[in-house]
C-alpha positions as CSV (number, residue, x, y, z in Angstrom):
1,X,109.9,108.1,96.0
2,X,112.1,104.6,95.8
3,X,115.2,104.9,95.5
4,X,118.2,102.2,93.7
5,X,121.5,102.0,95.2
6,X,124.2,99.8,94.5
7,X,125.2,97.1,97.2
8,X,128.8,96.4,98.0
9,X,131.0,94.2,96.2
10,X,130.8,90.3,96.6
11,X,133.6,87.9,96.9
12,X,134.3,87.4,93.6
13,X,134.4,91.1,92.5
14,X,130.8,91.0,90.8
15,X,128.3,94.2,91.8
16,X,125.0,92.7,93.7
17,X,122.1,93.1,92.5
18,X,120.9,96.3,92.8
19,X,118.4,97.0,96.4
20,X,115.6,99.8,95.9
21,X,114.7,101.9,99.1
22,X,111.2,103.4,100.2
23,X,110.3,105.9,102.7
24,X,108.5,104.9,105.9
25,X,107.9,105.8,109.4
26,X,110.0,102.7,111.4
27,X,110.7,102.5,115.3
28,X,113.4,100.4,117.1
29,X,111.7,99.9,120.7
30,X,107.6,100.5,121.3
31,X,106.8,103.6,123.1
32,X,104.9,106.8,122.6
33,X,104.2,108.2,119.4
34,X,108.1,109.8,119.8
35,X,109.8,106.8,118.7
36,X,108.9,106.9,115.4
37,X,110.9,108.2,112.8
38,X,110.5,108.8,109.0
39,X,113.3,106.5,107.1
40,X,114.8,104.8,104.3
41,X,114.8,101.1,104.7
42,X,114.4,98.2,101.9
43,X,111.3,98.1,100.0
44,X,109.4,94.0,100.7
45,X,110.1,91.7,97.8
46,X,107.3,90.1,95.7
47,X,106.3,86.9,96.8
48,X,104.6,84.2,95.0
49,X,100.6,84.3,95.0
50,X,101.1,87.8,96.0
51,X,101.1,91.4,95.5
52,X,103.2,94.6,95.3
53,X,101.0,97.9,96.3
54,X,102.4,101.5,95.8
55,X,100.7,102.8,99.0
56,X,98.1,105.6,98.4
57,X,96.7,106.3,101.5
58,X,97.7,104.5,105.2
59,X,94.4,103.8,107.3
60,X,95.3,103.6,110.6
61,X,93.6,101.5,113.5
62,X,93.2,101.6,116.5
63,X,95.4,98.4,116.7
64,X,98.3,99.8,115.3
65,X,98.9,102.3,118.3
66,X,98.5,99.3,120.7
67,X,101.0,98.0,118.7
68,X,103.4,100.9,118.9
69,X,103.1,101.2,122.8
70,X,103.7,97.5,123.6
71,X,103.7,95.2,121.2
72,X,106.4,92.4,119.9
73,X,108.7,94.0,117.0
74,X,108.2,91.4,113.9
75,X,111.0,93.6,112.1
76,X,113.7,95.4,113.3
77,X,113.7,98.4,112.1
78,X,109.7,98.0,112.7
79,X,106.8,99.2,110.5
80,X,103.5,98.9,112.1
81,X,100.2,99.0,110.3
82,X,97.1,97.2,109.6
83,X,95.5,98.5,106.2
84,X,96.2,100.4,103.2
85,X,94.8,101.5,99.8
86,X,96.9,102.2,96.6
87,X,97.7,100.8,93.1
88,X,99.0,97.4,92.0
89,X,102.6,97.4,91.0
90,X,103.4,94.1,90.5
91,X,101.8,89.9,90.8
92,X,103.4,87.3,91.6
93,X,103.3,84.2,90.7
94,X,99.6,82.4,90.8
95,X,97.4,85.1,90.8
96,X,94.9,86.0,88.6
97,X,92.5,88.4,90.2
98,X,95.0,91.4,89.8
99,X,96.4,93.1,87.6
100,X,99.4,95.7,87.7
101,X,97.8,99.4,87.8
102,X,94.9,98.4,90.2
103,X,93.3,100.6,92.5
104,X,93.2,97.8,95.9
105,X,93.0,98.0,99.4
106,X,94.5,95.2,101.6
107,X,94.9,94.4,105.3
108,X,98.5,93.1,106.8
109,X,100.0,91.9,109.8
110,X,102.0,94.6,109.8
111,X,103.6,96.7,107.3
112,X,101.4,99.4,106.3
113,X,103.3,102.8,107.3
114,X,105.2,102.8,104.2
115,X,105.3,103.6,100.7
116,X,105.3,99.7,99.4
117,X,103.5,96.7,100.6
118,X,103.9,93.2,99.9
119,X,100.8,91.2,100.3
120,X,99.1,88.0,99.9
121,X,96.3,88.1,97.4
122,X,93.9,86.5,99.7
123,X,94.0,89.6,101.8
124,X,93.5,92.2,98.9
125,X,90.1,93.5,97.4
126,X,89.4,95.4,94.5
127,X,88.2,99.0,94.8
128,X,85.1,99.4,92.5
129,X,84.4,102.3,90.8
130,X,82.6,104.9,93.3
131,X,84.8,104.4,95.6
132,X,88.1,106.5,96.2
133,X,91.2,105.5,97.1
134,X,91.1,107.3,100.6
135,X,87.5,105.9,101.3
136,X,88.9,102.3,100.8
137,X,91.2,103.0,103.1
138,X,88.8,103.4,106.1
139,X,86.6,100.1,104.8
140,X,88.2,96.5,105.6
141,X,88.7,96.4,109.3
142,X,86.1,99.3,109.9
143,X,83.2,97.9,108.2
144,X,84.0,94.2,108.8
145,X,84.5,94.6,112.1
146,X,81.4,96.3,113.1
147,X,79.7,93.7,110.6
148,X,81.3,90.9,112.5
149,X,79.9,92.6,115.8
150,X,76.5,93.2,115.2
151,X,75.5,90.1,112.9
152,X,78.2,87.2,112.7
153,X,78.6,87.4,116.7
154,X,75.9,89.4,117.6
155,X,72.7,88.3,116.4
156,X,71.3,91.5,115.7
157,X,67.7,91.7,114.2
158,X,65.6,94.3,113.0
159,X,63.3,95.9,116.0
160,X,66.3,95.6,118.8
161,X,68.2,98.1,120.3
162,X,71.6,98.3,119.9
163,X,74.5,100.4,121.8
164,X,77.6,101.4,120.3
165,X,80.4,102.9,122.7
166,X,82.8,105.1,121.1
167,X,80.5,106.1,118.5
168,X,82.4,109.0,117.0
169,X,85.7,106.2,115.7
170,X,86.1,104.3,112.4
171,X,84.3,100.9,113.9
172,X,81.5,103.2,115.9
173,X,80.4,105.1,112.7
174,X,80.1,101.5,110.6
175,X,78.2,100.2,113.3
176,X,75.9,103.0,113.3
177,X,75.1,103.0,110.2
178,X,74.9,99.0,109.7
179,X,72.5,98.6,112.8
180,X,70.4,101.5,111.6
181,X,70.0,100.4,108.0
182,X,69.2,96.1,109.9
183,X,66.1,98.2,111.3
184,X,67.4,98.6,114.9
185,X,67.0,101.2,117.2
186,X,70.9,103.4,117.9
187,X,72.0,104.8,120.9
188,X,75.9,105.4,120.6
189,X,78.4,107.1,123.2
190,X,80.6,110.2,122.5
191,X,82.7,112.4,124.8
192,X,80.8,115.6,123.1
193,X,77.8,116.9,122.8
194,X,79.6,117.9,119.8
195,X,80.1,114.9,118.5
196,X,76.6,113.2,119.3
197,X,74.9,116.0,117.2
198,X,77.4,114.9,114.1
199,X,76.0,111.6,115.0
200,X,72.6,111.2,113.9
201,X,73.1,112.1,110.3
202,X,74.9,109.0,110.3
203,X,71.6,107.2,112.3
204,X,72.2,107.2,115.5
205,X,69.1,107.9,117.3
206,X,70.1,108.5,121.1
207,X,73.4,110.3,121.8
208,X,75.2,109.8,125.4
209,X,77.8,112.1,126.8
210,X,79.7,109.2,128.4
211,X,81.9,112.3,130.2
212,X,78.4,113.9,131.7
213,X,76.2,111.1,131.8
214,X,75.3,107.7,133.8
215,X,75.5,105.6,130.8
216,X,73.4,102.4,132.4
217,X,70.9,104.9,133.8
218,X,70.6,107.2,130.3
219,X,70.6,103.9,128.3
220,X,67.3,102.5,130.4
221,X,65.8,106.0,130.2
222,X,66.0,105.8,126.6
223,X,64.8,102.1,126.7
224,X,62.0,102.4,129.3
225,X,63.7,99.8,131.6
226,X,64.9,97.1,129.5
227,X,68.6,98.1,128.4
228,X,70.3,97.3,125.2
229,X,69.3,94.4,123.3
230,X,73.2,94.5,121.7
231,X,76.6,96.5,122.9
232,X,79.1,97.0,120.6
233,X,82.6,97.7,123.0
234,X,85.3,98.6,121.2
235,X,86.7,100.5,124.2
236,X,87.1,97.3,127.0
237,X,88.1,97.8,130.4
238,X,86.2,100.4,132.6
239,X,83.5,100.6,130.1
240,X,83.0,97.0,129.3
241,X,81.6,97.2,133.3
242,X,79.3,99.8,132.5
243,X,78.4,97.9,128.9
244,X,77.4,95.7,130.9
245,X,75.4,97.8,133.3
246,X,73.8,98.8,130.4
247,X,72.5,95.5,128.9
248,X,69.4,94.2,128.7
249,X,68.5,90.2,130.2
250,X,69.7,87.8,128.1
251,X,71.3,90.4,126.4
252,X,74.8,90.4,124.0
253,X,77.8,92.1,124.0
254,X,80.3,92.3,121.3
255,X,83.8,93.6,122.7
256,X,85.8,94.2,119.8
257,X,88.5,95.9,121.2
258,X,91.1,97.9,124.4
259,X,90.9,101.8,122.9
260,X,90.6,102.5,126.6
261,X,93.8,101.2,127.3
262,X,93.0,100.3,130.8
263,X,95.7,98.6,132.4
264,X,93.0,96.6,135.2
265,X,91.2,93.8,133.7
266,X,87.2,94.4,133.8
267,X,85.1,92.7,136.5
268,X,82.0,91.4,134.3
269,X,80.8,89.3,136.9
270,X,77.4,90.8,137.0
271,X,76.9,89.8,133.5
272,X,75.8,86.5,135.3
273,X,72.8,87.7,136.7
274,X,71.4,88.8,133.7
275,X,72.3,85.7,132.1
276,X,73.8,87.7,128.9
277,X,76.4,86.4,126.4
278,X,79.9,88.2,126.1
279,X,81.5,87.2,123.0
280,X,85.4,88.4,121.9
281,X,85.5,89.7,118.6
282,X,89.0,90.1,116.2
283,X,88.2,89.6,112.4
284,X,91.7,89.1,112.1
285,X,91.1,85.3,113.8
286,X,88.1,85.0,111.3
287,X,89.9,86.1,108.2
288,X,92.5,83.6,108.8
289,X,90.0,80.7,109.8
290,X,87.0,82.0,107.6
291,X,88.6,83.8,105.0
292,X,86.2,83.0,102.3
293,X,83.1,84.3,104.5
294,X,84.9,87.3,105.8
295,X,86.8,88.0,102.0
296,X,82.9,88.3,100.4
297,X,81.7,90.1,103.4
298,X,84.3,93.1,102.9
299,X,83.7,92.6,99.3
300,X,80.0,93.6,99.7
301,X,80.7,96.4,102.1
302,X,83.1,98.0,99.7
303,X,80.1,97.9,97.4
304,X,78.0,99.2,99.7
305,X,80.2,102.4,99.9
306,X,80.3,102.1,95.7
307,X,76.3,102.9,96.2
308,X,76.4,105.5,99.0
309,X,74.6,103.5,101.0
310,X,77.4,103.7,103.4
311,X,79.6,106.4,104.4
312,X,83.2,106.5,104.9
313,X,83.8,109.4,107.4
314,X,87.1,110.9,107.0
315,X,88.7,113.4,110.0
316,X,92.4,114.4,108.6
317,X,95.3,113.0,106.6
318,X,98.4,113.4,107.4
319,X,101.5,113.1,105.8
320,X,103.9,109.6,106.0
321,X,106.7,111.7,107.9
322,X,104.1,113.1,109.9
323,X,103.2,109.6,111.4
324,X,103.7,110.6,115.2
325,X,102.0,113.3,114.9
326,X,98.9,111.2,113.8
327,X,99.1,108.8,115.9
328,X,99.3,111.6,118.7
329,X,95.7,112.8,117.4
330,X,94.2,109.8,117.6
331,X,95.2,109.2,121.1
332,X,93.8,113.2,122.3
333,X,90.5,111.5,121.0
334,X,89.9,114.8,119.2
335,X,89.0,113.0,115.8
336,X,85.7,112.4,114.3
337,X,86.4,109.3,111.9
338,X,89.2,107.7,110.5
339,X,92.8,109.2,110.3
340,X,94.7,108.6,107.3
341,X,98.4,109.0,106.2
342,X,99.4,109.6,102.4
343,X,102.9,108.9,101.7
């Protein structure tokens, strides 16, 4: 809840204006999940061609742990965070699209571990009915990403086969369940049998225990020789080599992202003799250079959700003071979906 206190007197004798408070889970210097801690710190101030959001629910990415461990404090005290759903408070000036009670969800720089958010407009989108708060708040980065990887960058058609590593996480699951509704054939990666079983309802068609098995040798089992038409590497480092292993000639791979948090760089030199493409993939470059394509492209995904056509898988929320301890489960790997905080 926000709270008003008075600041001190100015020079003339005159009270300030008055400075409201919010609750959110800050840190001084990156670290482990200990150096958060739950706090009162200024609420952001409206800004023009903007908006205020009272946050609903936190979706938290992969991203924002990186973030945590090692990366540069924008704000001091910090508050990290990618994406989050709630209700219009307030527009500023210029914008038309919103309107004050709102159900939104927006992506940020950073900000999003907290009960307030102050966003541009250009990176909000309207939650249409079907859709809950708490689902929207596993949609944006999830969704587009995965979009981004098998279509914008990966030239996926209907009839290929496509490899998603880390199947079980917020990008996997999207991917899944985009590639299988293109028409492709899904083999996806999972540190359970467990998990791979949970899987398939979501369309995954060929489950790989990347803890038991030889991924490169399961994956051309599965394919009769030929490997992966498409990866999608969200995890880099070790397993970008054996994405690669894994890959068919001429094949593509999308690496989205470091959830592997290997320190060594990959060697992908044998990606050469198979004469495949590697392409980088960060939505948050193509938002801010193709923001009209990538805006409509959420926008439809959001109403693919609205339909059912697309599932937003949901493993825990925890609470805003609790934000060390979810960032904690994340990083056991024991989740099946997106984690959430509510504030």
């Amino acid at each position: 809840m926000a709270l008003s206190r008075r600041s001190p007197l100015s020079a003339h004798g005159a009270v300030a204006p008055s400075v409201t408070s919010m609750k959110a889970a800050v840190y001084d210097t990156t670290g482990g999940p200990e150096v958060f801690r739950y706090a009162d710190i200024d609420e952001p101030q409206l800004r023009k061609g903007g908006l205020l959001i009272d946050v609903r629910f936190v979706g938290i990415q992969g991203g924002d742990l990186l973030h945590r461990a090692r990366g540069v404090l924008a704000t001091n005290p910090h508050v990290v965070g990618y994406q989050a759903s709630g209700i219009v408070r307030a527009v500023g000036d210029g914008v038309t699209a919103f309107v004050p009670g709102q159900p939104v969800v927006a992506t940020m720089g950073f900000g999003s571990h907290a009960e307030v958010v102050s966003v541009p407009a250009g990176s909000v989108w309207a939650v249409p009915d079907g859709v809950s708060l708490e689902q929207a708040a596993g949609v944006p980065i999830e969704f587009g990403t995965a979009h981004d990887c098998l279509f914008e960058f990966g030239g996926l058609a209907a009839g290929e086969t496509v490899l998603v590593q880390a199947g079980a996480g917020g990008v996997g699951l999207a991917a899944i369940q985009l590639a299988k509704a293109a028409g492709a054939t899904v083999l996806a990666t999972a540190s359970s049998d467990d998990k791979l079983e949970r899987l398939a309802a979501f369309g995954c068609d060929h489950g790989i225990n990347y803890v038991r098995d030889d991924l490169a040798k399961k994956t051309m089992e599965i394919t009769g020789g030929k490997g992966a038409d498409l990866v999608v590497d969200s995890v880099g480092g070790g397993t970008l080599v054996r994405s690669v292993a894994a890959l068919a000639y001429r094949g593509r791979i999308s690496w989205v992202g470091d959830a592997g948090r290997d320190p060594n760089p990959p060697d992908v030199g044998m990606i050469k003799g198979k004469n495949a493409r590697l392409t980088g993939v960060f939505l948050g470059a193509e938002m801010a250079f193709n923001p009209q394509r990538t805006h409509s492209m959420i926008d439809s995904l959001l109403g693919r959700v609205a339909t059912g056509e697309l599932d937003v898988v949901i493993d825990r929320v925890f609470r805003l003071a609790e934000a060390a301890d979810a960032h904690r489960y994340i990083e056991s790997r024991k989740a099946f979906g997106r984690v959430l905080m509510a504030p």
